[in-house]
C-alpha positions as CSV (number, residue, x, y, z in Angstrom):
1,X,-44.4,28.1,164.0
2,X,-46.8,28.4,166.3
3,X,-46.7,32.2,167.5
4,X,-49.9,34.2,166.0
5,X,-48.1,37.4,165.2
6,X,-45.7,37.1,162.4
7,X,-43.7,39.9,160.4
8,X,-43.7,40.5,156.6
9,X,-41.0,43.0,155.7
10,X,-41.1,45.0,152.3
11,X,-38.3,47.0,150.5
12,X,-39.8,50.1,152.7
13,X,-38.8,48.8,155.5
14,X,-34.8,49.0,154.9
15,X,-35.7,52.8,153.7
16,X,-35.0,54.2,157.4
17,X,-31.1,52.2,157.2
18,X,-30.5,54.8,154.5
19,X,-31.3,53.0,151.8
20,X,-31.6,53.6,148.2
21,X,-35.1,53.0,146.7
22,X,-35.5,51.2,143.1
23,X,-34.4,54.7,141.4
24,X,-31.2,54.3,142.6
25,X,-30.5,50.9,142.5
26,X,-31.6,51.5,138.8
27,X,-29.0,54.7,138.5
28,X,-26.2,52.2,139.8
29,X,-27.4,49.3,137.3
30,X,-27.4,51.6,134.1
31,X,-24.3,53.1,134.8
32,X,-22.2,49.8,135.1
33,X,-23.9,47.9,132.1
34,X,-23.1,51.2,129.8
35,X,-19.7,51.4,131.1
36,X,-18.9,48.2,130.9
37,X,-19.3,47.5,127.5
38,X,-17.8,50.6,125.2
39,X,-20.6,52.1,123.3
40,X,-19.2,51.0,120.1
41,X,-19.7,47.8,120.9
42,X,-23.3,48.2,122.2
43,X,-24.4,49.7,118.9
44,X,-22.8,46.7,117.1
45,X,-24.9,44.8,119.5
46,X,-28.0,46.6,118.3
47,X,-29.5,45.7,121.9
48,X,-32.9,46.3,122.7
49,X,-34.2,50.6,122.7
50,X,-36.3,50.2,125.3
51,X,-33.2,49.9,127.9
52,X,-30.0,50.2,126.2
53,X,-30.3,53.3,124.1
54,X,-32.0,55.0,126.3
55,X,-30.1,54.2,129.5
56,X,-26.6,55.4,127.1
57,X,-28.2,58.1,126.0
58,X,-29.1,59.4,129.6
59,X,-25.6,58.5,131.0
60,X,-24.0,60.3,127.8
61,X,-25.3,63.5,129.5
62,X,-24.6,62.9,133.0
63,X,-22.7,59.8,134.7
64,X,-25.7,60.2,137.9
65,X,-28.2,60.2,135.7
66,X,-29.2,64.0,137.2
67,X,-30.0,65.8,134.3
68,X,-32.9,63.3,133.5
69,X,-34.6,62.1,136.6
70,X,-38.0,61.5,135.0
71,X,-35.9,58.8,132.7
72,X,-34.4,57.2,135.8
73,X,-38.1,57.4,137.4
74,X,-39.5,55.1,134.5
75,X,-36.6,52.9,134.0
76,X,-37.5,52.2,137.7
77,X,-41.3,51.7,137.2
78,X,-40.9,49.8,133.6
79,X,-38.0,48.4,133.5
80,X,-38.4,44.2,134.4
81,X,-35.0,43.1,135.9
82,X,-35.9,39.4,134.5
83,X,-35.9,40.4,130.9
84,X,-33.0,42.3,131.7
85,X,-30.8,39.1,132.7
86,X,-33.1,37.0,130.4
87,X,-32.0,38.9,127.2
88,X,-28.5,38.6,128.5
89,X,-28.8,34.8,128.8
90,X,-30.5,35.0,125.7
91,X,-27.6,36.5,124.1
92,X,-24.8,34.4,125.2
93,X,-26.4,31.3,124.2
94,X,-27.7,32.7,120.4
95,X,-24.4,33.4,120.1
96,X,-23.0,29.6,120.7
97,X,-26.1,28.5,118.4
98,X,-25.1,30.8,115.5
99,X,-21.8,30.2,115.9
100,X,-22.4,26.2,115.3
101,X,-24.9,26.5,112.4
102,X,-23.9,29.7,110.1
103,X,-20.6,27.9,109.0
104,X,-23.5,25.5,106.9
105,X,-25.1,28.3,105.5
106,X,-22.6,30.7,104.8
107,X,-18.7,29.7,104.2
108,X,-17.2,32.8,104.5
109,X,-19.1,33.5,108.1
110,X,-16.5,34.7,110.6
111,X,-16.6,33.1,114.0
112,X,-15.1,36.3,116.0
113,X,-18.5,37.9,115.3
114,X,-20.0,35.6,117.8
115,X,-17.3,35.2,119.7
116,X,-17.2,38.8,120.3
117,X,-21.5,38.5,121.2
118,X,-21.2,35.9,123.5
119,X,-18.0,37.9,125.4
120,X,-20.1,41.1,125.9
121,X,-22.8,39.3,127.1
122,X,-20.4,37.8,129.5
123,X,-18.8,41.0,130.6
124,X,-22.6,42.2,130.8
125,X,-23.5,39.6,133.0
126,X,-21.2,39.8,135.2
127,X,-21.7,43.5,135.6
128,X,-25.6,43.1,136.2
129,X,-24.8,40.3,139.1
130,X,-22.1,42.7,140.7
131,X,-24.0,45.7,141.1
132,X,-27.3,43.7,142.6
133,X,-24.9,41.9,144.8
134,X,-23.3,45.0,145.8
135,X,-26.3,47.1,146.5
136,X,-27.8,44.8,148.4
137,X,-25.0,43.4,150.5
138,X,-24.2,46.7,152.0
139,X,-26.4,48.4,154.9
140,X,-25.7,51.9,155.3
141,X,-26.7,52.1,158.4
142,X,-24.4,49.7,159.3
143,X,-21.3,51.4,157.8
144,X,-21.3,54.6,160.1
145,X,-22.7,56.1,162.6
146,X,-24.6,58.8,160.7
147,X,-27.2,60.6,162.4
148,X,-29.7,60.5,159.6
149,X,-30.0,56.3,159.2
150,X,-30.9,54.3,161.8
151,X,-28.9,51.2,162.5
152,X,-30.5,47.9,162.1
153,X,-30.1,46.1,165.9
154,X,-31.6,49.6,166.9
155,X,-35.0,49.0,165.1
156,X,-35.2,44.6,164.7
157,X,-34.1,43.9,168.0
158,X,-36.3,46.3,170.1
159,X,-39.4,45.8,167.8
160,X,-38.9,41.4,168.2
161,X,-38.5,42.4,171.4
162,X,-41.7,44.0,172.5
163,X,-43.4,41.5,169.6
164,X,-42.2,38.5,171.3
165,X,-44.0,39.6,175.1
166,X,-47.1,40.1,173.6
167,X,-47.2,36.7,171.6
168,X,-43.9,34.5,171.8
169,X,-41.6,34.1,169.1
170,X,-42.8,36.4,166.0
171,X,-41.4,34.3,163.0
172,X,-40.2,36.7,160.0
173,X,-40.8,36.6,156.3
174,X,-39.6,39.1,153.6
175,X,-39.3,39.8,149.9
176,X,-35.7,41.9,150.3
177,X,-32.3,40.7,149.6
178,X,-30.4,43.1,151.8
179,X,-28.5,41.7,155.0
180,X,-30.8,44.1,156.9
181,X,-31.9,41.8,159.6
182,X,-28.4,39.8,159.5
183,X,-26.8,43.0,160.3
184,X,-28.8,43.5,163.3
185,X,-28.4,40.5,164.8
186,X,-25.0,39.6,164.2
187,X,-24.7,43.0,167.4
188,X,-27.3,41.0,169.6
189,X,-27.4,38.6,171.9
190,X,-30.2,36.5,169.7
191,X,-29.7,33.9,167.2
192,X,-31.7,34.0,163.7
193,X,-32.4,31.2,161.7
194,X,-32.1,31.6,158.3
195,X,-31.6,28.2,156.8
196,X,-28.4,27.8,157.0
197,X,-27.5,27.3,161.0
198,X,-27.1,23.8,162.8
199,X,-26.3,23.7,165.9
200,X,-23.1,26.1,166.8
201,X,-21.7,25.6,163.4
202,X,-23.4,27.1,159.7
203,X,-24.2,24.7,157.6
204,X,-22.9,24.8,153.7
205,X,-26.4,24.5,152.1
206,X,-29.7,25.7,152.9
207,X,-32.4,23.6,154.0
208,X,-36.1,23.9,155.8
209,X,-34.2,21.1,158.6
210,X,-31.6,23.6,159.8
211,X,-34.6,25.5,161.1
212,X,-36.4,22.7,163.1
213,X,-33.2,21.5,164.6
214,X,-32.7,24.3,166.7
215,X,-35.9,26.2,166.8
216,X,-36.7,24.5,170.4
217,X,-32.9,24.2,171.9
218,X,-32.6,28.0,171.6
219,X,-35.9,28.9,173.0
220,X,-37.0,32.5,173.5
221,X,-33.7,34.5,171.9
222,X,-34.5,33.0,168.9
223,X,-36.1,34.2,165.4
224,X,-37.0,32.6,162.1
225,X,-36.2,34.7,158.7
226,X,-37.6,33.5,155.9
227,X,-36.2,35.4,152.5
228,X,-38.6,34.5,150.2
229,X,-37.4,36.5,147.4
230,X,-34.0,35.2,148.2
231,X,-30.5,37.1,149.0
232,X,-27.8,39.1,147.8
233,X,-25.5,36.3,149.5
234,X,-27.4,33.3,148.4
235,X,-26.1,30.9,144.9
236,X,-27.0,28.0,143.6
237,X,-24.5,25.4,143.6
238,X,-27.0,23.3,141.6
239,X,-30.7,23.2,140.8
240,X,-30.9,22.1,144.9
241,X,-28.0,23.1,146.5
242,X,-27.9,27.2,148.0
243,X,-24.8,28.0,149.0
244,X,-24.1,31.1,151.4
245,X,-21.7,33.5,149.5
246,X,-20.6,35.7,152.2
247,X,-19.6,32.4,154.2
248,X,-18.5,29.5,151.7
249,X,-17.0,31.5,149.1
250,X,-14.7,34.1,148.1
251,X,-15.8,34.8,144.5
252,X,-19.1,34.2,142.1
253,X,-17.5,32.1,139.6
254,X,-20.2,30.2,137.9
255,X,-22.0,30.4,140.6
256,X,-25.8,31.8,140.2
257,X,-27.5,34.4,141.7
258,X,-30.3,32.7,144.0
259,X,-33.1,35.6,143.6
260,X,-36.2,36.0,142.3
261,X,-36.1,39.9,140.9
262,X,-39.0,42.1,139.5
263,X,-40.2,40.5,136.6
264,X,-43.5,38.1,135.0
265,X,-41.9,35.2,135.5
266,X,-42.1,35.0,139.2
267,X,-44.9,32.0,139.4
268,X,-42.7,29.5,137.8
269,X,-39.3,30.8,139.9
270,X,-41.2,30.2,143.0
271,X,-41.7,26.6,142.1
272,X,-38.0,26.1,142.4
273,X,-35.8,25.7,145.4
274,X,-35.8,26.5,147.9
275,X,-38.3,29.4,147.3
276,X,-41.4,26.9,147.0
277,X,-40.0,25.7,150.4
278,X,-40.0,29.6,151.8
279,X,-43.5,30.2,150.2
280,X,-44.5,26.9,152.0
281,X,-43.8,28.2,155.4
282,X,-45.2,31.4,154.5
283,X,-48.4,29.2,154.0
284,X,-48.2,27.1,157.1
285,X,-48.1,30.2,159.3
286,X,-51.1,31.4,157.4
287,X,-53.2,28.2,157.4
288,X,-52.1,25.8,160.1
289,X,-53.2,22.9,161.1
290,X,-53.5,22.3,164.6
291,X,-53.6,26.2,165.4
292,X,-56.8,27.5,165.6
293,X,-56.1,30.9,166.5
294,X,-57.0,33.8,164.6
295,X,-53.3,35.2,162.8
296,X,-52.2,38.9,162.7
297,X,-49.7,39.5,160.3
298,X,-47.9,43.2,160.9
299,X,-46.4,44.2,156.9
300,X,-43.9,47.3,157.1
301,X,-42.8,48.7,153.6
302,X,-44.6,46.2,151.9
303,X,-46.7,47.6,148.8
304,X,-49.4,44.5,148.1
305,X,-48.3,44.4,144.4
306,X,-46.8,40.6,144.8
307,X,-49.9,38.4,143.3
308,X,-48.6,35.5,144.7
309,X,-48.5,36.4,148.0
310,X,-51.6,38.2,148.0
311,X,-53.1,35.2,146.8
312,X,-51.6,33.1,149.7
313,X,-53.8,36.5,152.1
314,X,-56.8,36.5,150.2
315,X,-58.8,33.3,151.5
316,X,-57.7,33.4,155.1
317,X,-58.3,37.6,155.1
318,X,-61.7,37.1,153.7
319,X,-63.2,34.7,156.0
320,X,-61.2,36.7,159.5
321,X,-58.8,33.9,160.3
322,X,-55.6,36.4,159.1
323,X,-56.1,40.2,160.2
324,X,-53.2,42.2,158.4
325,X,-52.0,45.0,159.9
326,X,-50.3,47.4,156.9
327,X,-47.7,49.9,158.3
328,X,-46.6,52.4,155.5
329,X,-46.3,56.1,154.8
330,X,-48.3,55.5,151.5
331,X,-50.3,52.6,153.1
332,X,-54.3,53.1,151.7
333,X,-57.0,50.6,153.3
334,X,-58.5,51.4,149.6
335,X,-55.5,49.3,148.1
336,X,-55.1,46.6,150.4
337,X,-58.7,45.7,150.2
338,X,-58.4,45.5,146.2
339,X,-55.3,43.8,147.3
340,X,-56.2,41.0,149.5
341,X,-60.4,42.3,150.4
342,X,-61.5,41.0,153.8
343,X,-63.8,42.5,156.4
344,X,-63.3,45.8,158.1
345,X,-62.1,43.8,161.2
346,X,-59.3,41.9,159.4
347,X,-57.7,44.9,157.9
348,X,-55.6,48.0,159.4
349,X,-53.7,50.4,158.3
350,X,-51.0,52.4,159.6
351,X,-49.5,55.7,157.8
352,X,-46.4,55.7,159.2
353,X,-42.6,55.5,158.7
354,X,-41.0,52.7,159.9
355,X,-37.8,52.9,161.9
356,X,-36.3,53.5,165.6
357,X,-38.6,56.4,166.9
358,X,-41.7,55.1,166.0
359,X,-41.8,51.3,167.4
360,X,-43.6,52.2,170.4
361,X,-46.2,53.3,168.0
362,X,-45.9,50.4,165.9
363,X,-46.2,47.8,168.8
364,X,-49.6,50.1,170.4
365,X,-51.0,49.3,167.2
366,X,-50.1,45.7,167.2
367,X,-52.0,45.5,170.7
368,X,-54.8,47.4,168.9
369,X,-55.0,44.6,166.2
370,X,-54.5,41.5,168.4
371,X,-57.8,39.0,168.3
372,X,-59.0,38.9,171.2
């Protein structure tokens, strides 16, 4: 990846498709891990009060949530996703522990009990993957043509456009797992790279050499997407094997969700594949080794609250070899340079919304920011 302008796309920067922010997604999650489970059942489970209670009490009053929007608003803020899953995981496998070692304490111990745990946490699971998969998979401006969301391949493909005449080809790197960017140019004439592309056929698994076998036969229609969170579409197979949903499989079965969500534990995920691979690249295009020229890196609806990428920024910003460009209605040059500090030069910021009607903006302030 040689091109010096590169893209790092945030959860703000699907707002403009229409869609939902964490509150909602967090409305949508409540509601189908309380309904799924009867609430009997739940308060057999004695499940933790810092979600459960509180997320059946809100939905006892109202199935949207609407009555209590500063609830929602928390759950939102506080609520990790990780521990979420992780207590879930937690609970199906107590349940196949106790099951094995309380007929040795206790006789009379009846085995339904945990049978019954490790079910809900079953049916819970399955709900939590459903929703995610289902809130991400679906673009809203891609469903209809409604006047108030922009469409994807009206706000990817013009901005690479303009990107790619002013530098070449502009890789892309984000944290969301929507199909955003899929969407858009699954309607254009380009071809993205994603990981899982060889050649004119997709390849089952993904791996970094399905993007060096065609990034040079394709030339200037094409762009690299790196998903460094991972994607609503993407499961693991095995420990090393990512399988594309949407394209090799009807159903989740067993299958894993291949995404790193909100939560502490993102240091170790992002050892794992292929996410230490994605960070990797990230990396590369940061600090390469036979490029000397000084990077730009244009972030839109990206909040500077990921420690591990800012860490990847901070070196590189601070000595002037990365300039960062932040475009974002609540953008503040007072957080990024808390964020990632670097010299005045190194560091723009753009308060701005991001969609169709304002890349001509966007791209006058990439020309602004381009070394020299």
């Amino acid at each position: 990846m040689e091109s010096p302008v590169a893209l790092l796309m945030g959860a703000g920067a699907s707002a403009c498709f229409g869609k939902e922010t964490a509150v909602g997604f967090l409305r949508n999650l409540n509601y189908a891990l309380t309904q799924a489970i009867p609430s009997s059942e739940i308060e057999r489970l004695r499940l933790p009060d810092d979600w459960v209670y509180e997320i059946k009490e809100s939905i006892a009053r109202t199935t949207h949530c609407e009555s209590n929007p500063n609830l929602v608003t928390r759950l939102a803020r506080d609520v990790d996703l990780e521990d979420v899953l992780g207590y879930l995981e937690d609970l199906k496998t107590s349940a196949k522990v106790v099951d094995g070692l309380s007929p040795s304490f206790n006789p009379g111990w009846q085995a339904h009990d945990t049978a019954r745990v490790k079910q809900i946490s079953e049916i819970l699971l399955k709900a939590f993957h459903t929703v995610i998969r289902s809130h991400y998979s679906t673009v809203p401006g891609a469903q209809s043509r409604d006047n108030s969301n922009a469409w994807p391949e009206d706000v990817y493909l013009p901005l690479l456009s303009e990107l790619r005449d002013l530098s070449g080809e502009v890789p892309v790197f984000t944290t969301n797992y929507d199909l955003a960017l899929e969407q858009a140019f699954s309607q254009g004439d380009w071809v993205l790279l994603d990981g899982f592309t060889t050649g004119d056929v997709l390849a089952r698994h993904w791996s970094l050499r399905n993007y060096e076998s065609l990034e040079a036969s394709f030339g200037a229609r094409t762009t690299c997407l790196f998903k460094l969170h991972g994607s609503c579409d993407w499961y693991y197979e095995s420990p090393e094997r990512v399988l594309n949903l949407n394209r090799f499989a009807p159903e989740v079965g067993d299958l894993q969700a291949t995404a790193i969500y909100p939560q502490a534990r993102k240091s170790e995920l992002i050892m794992r594949h292929p996410f230490r691979e994605l960070y990797d690249c990230l990396k590369s295009w940061i600090e390469p080794t036979t490029d000397e020229r000084v990077r730009l890196l244009v972030v839109v609806g990206f909040s500077f609250r990921e420690p591990q990428l800012n860490e990847l920024l901070r070196v590189p910003a601070a000595a002037g070899r990365v300039r960062i460009l932040w475009v974002d209605p609540n953008a503040s040059e007072e957080h990024l340079l808390h964020a990632v500090p670097s010299p005045p030069f190194s560091r723009r910021v753009s308060k701005m919304e991001f969609g169709s009607d304002t890349i001509d903006d966007l791209v006058a302030h990439v020309k602004e920011a381009l070394p020299a």
